[in-house]
N, C-alpha and C positions, 0 to 999 in steps of 0.2 A: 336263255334270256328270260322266257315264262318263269323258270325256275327262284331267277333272282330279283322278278318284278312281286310273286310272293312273297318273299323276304322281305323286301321294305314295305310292302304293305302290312303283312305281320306287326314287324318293327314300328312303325305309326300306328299302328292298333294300338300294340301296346304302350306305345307312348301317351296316346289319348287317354288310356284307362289307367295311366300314372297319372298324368295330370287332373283328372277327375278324383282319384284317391287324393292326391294333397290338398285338392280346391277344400272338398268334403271332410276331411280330416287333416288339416293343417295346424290343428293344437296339436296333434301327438306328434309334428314333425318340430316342436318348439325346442330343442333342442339340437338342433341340425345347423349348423353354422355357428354355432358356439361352444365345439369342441374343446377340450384341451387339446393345446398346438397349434388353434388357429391362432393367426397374429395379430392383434388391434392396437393399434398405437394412437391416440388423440392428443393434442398437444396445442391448445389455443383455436385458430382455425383452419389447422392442416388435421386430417384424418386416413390412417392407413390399413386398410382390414385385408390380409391376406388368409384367406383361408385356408390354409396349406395341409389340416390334418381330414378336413371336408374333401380336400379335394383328392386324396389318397384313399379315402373310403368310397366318393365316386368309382374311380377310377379302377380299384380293387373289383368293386360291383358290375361295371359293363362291362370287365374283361372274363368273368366268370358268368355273366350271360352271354358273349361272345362264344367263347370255349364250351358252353352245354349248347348252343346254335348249331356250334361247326358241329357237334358230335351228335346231334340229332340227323343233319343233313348227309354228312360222309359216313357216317357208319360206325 
């Protein structure tokens, strides 16, 4: 349990010092949500923004800090 009360503390550390990076440096993330492949449709006053290539490069990224976590922890 000590074990994995580190871990999410780690993990919110480091989400703090993400979230400080973007605050700080949120011009160089200006391209980040306007992929090619994200979907933006406007049409009068319906608006639909799926960001679907955003969210594959998310998702690419915490699964490969997930897998260098487990391989630091298990061996």
């Amino acid at each position: 349990m000590n074990r994995m009360a580190s871990v999410l503390i780690g993990m919110g550390l480091l989400l703090i010092f993400l979230g400080l990076l973007w605050w700080a440096f949120g011009g160089l993330f200006s391209w980040f949500g306007r992929l090619p492949g994200d979907i933006r449709i406007e049409r009068g006053n319906f608006s639909l923004y799926f960001p679907l290539t955003s969210m594959l490069l998310i998702s690419l990224i915490l699964n490969l800090i997930v897998y260098l976590i487990s391989k630091i922890f298990n061996g």
